[in-house]
CHARMM internal coordinates of N, CA and C (Angstrom, degrees):
IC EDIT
DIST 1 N 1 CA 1.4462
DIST 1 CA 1 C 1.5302
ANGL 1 N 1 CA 1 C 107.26
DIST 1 C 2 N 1.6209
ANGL 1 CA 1 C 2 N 126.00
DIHE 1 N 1 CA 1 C 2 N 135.96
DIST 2 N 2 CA 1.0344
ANGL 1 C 2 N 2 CA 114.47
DIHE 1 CA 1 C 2 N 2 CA -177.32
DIST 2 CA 2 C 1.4453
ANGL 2 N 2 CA 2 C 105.74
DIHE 1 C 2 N 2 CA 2 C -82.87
DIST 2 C 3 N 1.7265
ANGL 2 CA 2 C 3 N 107.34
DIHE 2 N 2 CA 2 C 3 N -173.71
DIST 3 N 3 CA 1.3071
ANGL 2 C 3 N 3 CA 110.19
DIHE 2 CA 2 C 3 N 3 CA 177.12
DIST 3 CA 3 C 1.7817
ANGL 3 N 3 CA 3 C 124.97
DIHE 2 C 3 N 3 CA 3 C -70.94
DIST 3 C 4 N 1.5915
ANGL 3 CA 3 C 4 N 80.31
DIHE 3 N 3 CA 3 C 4 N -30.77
DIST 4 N 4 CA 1.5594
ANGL 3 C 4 N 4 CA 97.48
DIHE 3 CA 3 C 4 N 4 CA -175.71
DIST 4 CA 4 C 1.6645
ANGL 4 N 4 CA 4 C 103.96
DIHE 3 C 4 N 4 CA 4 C -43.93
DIST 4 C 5 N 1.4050
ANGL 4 CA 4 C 5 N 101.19
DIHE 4 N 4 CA 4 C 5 N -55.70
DIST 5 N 5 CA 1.3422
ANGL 4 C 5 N 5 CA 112.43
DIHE 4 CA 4 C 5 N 5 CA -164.52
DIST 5 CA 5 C 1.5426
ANGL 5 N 5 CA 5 C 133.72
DIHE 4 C 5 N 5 CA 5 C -56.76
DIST 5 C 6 N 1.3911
ANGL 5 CA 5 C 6 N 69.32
DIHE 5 N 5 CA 5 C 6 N -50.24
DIST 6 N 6 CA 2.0129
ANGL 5 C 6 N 6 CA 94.78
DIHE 5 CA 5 C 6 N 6 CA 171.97
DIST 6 CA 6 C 1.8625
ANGL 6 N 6 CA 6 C 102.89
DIHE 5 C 6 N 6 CA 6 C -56.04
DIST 6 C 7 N 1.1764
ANGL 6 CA 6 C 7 N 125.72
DIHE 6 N 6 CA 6 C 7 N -55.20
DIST 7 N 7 CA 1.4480
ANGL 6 C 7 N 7 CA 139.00
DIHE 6 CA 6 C 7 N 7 CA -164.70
DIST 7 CA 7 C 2.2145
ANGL 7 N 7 CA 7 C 87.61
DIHE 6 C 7 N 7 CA 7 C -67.42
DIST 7 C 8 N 0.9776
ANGL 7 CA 7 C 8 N 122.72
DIHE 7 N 7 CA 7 C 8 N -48.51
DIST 8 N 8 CA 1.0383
ANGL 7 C 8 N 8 CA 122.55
DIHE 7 CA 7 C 8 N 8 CA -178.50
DIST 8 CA 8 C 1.6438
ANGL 8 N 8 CA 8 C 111.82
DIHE 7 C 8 N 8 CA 8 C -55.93
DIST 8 C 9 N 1.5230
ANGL 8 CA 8 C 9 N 102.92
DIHE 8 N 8 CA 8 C 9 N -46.74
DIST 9 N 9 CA 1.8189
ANGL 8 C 9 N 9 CA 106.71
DIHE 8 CA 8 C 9 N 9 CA -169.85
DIST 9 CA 9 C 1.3004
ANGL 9 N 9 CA 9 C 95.45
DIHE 8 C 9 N 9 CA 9 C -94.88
DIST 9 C 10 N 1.2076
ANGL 9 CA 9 C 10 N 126.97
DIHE 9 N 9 CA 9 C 10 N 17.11
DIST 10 N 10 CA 1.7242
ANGL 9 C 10 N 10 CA 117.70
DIHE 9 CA 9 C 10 N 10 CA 169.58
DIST 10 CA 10 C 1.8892
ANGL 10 N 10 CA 10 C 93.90
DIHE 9 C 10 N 10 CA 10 C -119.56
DIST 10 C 11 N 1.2569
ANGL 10 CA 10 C 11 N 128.10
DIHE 10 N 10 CA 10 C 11 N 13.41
DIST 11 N 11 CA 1.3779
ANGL 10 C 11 N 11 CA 131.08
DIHE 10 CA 10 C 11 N 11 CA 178.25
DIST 11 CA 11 C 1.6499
ANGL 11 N 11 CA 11 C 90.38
DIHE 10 C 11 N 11 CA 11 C -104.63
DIST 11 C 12 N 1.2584
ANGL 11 CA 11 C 12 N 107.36
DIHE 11 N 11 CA 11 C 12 N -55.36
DIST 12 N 12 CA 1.4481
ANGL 11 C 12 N 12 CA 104.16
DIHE 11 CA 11 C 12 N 12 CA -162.35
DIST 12 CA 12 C 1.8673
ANGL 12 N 12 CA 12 C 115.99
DIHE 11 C 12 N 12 CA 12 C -66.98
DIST 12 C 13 N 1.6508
ANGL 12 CA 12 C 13 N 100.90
DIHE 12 N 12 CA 12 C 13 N -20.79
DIST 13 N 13 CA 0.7721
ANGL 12 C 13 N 13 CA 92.49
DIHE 12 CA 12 C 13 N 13 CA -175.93
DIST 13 CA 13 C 1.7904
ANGL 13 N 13 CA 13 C 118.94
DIHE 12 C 13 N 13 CA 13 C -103.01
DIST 13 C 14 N 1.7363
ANGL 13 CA 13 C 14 N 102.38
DIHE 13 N 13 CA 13 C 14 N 11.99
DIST 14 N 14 CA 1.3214
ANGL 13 C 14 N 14 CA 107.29
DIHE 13 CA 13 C 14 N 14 CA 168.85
DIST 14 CA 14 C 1.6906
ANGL 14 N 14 CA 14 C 118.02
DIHE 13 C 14 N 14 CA 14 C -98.00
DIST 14 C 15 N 1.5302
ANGL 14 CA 14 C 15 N 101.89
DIHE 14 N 14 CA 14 C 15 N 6.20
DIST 15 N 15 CA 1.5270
ANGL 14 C 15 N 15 CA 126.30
DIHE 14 CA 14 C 15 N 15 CA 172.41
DIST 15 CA 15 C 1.1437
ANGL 15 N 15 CA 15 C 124.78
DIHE 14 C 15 N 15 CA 15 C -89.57
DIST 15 C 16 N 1.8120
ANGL 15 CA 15 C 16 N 105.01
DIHE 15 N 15 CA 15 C 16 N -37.14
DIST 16 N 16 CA 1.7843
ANGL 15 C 16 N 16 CA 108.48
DIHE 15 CA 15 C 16 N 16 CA 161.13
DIST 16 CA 16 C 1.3034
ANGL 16 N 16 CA 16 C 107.50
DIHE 15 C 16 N 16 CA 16 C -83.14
DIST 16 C 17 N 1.1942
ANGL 16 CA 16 C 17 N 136.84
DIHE 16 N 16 CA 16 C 17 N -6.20
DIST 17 N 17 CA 1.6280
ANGL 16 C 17 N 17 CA 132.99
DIHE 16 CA 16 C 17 N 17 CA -179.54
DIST 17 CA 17 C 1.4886
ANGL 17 N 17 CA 17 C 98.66
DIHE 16 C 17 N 17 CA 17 C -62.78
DIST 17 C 18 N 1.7369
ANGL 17 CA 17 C 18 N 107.21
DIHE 17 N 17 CA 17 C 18 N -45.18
DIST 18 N 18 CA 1.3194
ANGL 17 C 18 N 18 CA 113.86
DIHE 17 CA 17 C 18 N 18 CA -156.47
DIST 18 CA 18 C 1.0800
ANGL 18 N 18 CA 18 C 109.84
DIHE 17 C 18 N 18 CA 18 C -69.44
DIST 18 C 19 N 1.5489
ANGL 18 CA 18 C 19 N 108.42
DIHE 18 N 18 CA 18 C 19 N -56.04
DIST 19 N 19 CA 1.6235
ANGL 18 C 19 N 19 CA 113.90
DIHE 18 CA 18 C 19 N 19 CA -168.38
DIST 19 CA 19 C 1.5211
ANGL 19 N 19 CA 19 C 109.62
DIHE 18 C 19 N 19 CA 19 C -61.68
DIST 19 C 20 N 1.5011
ANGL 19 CA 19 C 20 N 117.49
DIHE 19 N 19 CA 19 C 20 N -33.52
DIST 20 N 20 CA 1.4456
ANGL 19 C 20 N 20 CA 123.58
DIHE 19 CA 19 C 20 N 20 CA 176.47
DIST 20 CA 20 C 1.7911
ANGL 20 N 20 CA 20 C 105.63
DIHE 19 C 20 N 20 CA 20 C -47.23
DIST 20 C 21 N 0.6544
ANGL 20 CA 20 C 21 N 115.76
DIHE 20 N 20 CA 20 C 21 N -57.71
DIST 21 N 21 CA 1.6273
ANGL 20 C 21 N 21 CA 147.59
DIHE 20 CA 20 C 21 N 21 CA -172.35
DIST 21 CA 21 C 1.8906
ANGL 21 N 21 CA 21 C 91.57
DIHE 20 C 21 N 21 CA 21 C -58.73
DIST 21 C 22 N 1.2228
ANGL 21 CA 21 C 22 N 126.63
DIHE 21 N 21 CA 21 C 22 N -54.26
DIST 22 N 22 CA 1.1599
ANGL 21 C 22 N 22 CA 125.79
DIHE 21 CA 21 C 22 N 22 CA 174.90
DIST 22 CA 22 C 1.4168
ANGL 22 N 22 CA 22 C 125.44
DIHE 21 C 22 N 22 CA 22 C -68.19
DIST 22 C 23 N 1.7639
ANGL 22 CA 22 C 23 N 100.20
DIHE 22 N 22 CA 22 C 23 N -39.42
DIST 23 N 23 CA 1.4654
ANGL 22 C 23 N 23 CA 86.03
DIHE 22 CA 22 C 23 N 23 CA -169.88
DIST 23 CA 23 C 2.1585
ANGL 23 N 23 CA 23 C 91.66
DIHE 22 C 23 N 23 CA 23 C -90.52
DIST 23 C 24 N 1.1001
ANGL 23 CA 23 C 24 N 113.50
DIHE 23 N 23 CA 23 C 24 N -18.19
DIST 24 N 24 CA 1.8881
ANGL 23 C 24 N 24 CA 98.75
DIHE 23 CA 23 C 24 N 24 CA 173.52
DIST 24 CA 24 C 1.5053
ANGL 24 N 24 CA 24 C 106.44
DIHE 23 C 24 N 24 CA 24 C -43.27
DIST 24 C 25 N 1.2642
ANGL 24 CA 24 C 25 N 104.55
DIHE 24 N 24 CA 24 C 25 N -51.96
DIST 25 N 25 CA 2.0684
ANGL 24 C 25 N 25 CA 109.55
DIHE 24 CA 24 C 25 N 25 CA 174.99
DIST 25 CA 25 C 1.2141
ANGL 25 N 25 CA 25 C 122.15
DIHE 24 C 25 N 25 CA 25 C -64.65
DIST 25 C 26 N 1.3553
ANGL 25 CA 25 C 26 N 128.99
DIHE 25 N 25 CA 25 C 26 N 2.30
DIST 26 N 26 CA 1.0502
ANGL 25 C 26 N 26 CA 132.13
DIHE 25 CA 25 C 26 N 26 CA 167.95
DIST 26 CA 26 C 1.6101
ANGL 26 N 26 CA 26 C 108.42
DIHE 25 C 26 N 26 CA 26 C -90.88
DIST 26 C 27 N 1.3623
ANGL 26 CA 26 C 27 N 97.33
DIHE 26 N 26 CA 26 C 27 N -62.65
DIST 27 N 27 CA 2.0498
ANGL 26 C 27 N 27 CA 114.16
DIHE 26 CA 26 C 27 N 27 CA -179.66
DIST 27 CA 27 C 2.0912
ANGL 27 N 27 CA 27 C 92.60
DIHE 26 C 27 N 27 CA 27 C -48.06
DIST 27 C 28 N 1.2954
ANGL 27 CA 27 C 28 N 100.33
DIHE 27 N 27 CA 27 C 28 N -25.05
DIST 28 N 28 CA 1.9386
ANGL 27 C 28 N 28 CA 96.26
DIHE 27 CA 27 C 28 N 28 CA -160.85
DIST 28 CA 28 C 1.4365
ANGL 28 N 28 CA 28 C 89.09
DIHE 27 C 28 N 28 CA 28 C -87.92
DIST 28 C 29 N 1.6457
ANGL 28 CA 28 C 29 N 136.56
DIHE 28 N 28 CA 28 C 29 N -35.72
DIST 29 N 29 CA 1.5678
ANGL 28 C 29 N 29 CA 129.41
DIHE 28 CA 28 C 29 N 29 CA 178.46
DIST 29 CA 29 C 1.9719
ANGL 29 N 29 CA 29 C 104.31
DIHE 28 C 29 N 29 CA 29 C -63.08
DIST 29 C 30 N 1.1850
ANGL 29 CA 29 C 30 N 115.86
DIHE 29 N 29 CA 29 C 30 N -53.68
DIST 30 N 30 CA 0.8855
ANGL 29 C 30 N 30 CA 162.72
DIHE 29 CA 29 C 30 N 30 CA 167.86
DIST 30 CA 30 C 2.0599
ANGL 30 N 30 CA 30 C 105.18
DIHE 29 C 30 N 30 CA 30 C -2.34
DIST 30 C 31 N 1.9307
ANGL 30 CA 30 C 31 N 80.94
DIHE 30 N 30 CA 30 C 31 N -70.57
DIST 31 N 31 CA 1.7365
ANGL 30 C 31 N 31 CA 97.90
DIHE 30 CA 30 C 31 N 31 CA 179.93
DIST 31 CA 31 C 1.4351
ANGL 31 N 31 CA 31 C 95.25
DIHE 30 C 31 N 31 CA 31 C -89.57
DIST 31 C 32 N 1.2755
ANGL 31 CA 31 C 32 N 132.82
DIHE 31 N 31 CA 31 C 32 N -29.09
DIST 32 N 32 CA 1.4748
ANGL 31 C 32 N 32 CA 114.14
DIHE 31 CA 31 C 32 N 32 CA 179.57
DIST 32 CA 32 C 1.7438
ANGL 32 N 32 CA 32 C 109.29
DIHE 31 C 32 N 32 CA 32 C -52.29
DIST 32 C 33 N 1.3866
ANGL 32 CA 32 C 33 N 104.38
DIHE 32 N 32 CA 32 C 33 N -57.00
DIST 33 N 33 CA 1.5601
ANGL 32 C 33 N 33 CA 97.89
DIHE 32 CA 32 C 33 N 33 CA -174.95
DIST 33 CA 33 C 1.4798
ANGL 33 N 33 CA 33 C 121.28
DIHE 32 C 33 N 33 CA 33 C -72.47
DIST 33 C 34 N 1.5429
ANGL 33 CA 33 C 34 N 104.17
DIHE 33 N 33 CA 33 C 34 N 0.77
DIST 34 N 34 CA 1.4153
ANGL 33 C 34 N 34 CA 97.64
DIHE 33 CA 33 C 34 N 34 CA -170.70
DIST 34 CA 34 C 1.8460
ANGL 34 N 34 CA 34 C 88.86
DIHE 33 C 34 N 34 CA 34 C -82.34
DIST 34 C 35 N 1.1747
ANGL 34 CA 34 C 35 N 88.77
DIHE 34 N 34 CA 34 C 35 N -46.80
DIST 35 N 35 CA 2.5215
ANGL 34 C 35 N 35 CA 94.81
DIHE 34 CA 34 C 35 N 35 CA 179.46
DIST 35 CA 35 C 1.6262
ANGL 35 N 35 CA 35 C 101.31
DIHE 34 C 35 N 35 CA 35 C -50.38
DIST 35 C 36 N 1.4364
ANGL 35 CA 35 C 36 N 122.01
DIHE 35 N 35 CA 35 C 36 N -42.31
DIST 36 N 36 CA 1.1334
ANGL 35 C 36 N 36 CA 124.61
DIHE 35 CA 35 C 36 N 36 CA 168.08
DIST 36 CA 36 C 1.2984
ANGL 36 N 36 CA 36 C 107.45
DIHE 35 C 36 N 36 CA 36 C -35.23
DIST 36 C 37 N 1.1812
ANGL 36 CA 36 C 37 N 113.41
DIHE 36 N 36 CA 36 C 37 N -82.92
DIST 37 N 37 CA 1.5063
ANGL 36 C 37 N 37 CA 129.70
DIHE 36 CA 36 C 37 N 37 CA -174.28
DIST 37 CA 37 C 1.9885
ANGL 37 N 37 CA 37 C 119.16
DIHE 36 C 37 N 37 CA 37 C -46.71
DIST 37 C 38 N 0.9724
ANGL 37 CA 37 C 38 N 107.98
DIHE 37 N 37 CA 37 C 38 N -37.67
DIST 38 N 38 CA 1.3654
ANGL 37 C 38 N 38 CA 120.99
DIHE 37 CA 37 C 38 N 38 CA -176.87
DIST 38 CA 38 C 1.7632
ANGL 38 N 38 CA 38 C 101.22
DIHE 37 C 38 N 38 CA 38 C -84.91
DIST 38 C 39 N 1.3171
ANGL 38 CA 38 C 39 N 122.67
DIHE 38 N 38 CA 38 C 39 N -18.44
DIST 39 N 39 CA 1.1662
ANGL 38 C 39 N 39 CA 114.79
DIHE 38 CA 38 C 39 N 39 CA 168.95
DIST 39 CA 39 C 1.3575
ANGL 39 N 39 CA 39 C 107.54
DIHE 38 C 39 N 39 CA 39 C -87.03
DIST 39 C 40 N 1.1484
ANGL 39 CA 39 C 40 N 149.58
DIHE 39 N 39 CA 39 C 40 N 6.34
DIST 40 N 40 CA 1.2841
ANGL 39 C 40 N 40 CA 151.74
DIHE 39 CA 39 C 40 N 40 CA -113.68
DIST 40 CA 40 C 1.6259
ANGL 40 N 40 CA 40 C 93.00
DIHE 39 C 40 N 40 CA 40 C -157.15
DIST 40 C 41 N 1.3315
ANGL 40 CA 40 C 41 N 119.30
DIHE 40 N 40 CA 40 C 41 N -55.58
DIST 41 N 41 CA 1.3855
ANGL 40 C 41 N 41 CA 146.14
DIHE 40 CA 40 C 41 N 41 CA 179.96
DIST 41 CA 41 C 1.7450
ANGL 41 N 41 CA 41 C 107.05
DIHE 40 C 41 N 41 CA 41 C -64.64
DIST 41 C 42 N 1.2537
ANGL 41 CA 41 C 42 N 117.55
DIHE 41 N 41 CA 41 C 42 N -57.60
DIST 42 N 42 CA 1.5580
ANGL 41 C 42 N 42 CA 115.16
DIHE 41 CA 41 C 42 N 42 CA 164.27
DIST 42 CA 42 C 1.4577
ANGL 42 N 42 CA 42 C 112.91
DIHE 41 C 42 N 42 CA 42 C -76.56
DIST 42 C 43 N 1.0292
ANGL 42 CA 42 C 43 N 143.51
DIHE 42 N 42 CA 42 C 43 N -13.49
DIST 43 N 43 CA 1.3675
ANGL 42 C 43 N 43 CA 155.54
DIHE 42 CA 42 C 43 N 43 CA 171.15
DIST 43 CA 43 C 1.6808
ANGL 43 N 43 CA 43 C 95.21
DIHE 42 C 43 N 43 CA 43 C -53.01
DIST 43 C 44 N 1.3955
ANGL 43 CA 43 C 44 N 110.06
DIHE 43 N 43 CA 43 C 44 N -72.79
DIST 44 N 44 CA 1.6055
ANGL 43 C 44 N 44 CA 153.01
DIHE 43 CA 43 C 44 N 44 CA -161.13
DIST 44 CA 44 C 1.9901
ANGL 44 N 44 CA 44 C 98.65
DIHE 43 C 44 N 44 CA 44 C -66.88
DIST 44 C 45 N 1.3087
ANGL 44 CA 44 C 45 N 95.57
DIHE 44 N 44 CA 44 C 45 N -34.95
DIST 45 N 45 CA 1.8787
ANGL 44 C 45 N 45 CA 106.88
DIHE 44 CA 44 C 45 N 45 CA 177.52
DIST 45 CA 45 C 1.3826
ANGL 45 N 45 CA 45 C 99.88
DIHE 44 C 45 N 45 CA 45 C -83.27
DIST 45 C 46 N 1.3848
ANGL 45 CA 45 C 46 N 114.66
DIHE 45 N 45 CA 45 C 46 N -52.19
DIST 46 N 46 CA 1.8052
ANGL 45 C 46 N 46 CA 102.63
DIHE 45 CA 45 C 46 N 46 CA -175.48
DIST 46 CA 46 C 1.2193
ANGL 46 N 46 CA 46 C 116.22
DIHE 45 C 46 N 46 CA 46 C -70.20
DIST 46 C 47 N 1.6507
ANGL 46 CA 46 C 47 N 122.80
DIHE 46 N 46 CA 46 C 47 N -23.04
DIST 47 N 47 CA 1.2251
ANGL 46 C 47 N 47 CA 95.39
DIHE 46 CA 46 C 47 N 47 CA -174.72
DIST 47 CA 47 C 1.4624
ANGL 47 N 47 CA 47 C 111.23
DIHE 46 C 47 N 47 CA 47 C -87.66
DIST 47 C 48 N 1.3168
ANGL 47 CA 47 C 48 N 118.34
DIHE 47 N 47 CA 47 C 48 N -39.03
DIST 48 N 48 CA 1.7668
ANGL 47 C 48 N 48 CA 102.47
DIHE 47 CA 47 C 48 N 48 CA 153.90
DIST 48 CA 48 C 1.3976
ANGL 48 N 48 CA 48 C 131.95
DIHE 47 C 48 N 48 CA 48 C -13.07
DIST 48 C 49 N 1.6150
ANGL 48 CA 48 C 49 N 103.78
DIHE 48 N 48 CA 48 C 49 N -85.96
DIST 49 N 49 CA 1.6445
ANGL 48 C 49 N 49 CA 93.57
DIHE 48 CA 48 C 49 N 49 CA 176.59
DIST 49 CA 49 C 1.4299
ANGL 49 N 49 CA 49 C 128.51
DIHE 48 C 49 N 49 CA 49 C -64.57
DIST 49 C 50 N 1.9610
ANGL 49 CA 49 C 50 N 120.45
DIHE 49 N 49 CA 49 C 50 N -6.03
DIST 50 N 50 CA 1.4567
ANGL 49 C 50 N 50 CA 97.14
DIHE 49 CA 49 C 50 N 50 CA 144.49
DIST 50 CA 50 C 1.6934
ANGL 50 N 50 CA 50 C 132.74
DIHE 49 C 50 N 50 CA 50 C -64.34
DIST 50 C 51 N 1.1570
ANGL 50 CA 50 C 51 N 95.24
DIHE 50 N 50 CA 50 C 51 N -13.04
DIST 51 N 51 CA 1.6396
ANGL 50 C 51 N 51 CA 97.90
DIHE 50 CA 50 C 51 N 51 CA -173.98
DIST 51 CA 51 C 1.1476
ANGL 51 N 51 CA 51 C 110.51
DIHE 50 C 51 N 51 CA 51 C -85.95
DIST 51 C 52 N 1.5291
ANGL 51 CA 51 C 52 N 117.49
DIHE 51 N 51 CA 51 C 52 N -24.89
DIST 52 N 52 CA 1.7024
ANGL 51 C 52 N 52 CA 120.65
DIHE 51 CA 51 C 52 N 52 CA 161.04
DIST 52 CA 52 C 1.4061
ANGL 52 N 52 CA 52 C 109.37
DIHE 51 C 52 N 52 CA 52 C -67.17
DIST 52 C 53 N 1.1787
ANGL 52 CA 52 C 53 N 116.53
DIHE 52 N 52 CA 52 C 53 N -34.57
DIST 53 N 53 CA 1.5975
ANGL 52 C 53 N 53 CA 104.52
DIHE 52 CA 52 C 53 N 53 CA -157.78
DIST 53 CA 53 C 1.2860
ANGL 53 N 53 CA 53 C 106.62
DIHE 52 C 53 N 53 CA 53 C -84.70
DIST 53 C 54 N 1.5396
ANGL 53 CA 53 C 54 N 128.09
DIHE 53 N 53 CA 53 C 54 N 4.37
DIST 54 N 54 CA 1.4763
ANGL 53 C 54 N 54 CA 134.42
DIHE 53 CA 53 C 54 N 54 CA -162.43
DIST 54 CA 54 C 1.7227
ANGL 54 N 54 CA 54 C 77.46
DIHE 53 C 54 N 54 CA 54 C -101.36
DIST 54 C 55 N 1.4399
ANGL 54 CA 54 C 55 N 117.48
DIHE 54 N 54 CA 54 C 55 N -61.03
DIST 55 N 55 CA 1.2690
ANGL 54 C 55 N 55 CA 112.12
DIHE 54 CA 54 C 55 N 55 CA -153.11
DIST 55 CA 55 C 1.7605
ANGL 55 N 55 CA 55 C 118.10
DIHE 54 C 55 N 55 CA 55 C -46.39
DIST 55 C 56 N 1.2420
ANGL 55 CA 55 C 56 N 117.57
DIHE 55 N 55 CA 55 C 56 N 148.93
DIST 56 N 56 CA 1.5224
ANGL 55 C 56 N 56 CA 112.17
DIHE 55 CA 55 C 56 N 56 CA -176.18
DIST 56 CA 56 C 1.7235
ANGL 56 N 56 CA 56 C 104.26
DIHE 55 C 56 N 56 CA 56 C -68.49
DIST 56 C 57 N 1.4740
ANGL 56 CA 56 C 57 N 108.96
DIHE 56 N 56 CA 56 C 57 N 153.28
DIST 57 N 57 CA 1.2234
ANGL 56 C 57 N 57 CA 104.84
DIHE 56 CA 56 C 57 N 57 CA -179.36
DIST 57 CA 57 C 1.4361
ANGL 57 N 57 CA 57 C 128.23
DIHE 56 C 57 N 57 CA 57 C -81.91
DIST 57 C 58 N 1.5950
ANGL 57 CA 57 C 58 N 117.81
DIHE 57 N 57 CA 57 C 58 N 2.24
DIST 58 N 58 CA 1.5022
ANGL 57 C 58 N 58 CA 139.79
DIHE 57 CA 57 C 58 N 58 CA -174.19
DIST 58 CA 58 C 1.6402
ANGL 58 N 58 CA 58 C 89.62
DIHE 57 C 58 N 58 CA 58 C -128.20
DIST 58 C 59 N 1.5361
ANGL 58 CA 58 C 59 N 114.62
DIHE 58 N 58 CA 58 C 59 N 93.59
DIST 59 N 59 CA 1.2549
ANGL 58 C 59 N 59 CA 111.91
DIHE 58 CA 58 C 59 N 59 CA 163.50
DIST 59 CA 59 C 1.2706
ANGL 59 N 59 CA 59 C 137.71
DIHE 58 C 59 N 59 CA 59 C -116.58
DIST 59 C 60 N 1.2884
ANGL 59 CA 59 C 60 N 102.76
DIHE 59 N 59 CA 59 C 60 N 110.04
DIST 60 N 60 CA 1.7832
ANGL 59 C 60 N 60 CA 108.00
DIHE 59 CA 59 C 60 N 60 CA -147.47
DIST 60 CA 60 C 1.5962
ANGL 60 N 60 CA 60 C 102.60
DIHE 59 C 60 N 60 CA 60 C -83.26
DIST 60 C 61 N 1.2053
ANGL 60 CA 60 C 61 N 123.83
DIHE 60 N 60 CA 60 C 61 N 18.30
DIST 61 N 61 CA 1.3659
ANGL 60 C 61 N 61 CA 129.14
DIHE 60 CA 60 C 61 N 61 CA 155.91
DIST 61 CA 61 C 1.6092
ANGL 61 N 61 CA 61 C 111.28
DIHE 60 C 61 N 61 CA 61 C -42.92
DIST 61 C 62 N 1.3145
ANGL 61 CA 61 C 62 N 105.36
DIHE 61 N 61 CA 61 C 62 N -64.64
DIST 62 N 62 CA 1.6443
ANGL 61 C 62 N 62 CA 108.21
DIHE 61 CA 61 C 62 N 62 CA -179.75
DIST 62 CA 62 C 1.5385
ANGL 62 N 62 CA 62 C 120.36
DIHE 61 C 62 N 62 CA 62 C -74.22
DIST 62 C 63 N 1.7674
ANGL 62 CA 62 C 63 N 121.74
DIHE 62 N 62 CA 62 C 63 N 19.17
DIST 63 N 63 CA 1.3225
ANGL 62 C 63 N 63 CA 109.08
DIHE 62 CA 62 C 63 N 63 CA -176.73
DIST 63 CA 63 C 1.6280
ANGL 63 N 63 CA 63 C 95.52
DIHE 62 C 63 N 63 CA 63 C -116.87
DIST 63 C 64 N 1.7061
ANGL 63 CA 63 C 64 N 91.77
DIHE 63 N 63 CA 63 C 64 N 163.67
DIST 64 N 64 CA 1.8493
ANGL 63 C 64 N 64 CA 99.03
DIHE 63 CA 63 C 64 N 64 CA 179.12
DIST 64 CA 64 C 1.3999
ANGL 64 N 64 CA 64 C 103.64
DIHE 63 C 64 N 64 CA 64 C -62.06
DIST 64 C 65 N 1.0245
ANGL 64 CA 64 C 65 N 101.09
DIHE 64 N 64 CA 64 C 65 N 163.91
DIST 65 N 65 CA 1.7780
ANGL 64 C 65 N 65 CA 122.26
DIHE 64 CA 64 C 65 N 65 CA 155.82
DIST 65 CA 65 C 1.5148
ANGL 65 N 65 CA 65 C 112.87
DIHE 64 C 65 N 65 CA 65 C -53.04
DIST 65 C 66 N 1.2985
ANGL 65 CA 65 C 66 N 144.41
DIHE 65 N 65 CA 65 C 66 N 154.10
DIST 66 N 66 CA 0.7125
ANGL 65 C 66 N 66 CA 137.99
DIHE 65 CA 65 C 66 N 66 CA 165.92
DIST 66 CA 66 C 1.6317
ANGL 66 N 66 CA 66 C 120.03
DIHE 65 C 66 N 66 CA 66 C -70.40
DIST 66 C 67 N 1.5447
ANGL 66 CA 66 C 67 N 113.15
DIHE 66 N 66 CA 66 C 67 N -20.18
DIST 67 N 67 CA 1.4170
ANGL 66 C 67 N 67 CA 113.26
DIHE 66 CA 66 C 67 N 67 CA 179.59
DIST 67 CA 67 C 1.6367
ANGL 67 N 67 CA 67 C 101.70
DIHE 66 C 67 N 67 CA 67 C -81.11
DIST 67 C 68 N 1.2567
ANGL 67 CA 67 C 68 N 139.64
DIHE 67 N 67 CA 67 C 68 N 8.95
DIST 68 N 68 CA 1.0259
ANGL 67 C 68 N 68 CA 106.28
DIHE 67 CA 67 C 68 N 68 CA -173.98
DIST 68 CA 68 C 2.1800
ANGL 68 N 68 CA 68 C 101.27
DIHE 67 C 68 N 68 CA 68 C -105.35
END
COOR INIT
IC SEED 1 N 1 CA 1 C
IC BUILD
């Protein structure tokens, strides 16, 4: 193998080290915000169904008036 070559496949392969190395920190930002987000999502679900569960279960919000 010449030298040329070798110096070439030890470049290329200190270029996938890198990007490897870049995109793991990406996939690693990545799942943090995704747990972020999913805590965020049941956070966002409970407080809903407390706000249902306060509401009365006969809610005459949605009925006519009686004058009509």
């Amino acid at each position: 193998m010449s030298e040329e070559r070798f110096i070439d496949l030890e470049s290329r392969l200190a270029h996938q080290d890198q990007l490897l190395n870049q995109l793991n920190d990406v996939v690693t930002e990545q799942q943090a915000k995704i747990m972020q987000l999913e805590e965020l999502c049941k956070s966002l679900i409970q407080r809903v169904q407390s706000v249902g569960d306060r509401l009365p279960a006969d809610d005459p919000g949605d009925e006519r008036p009686p004058h009509y």
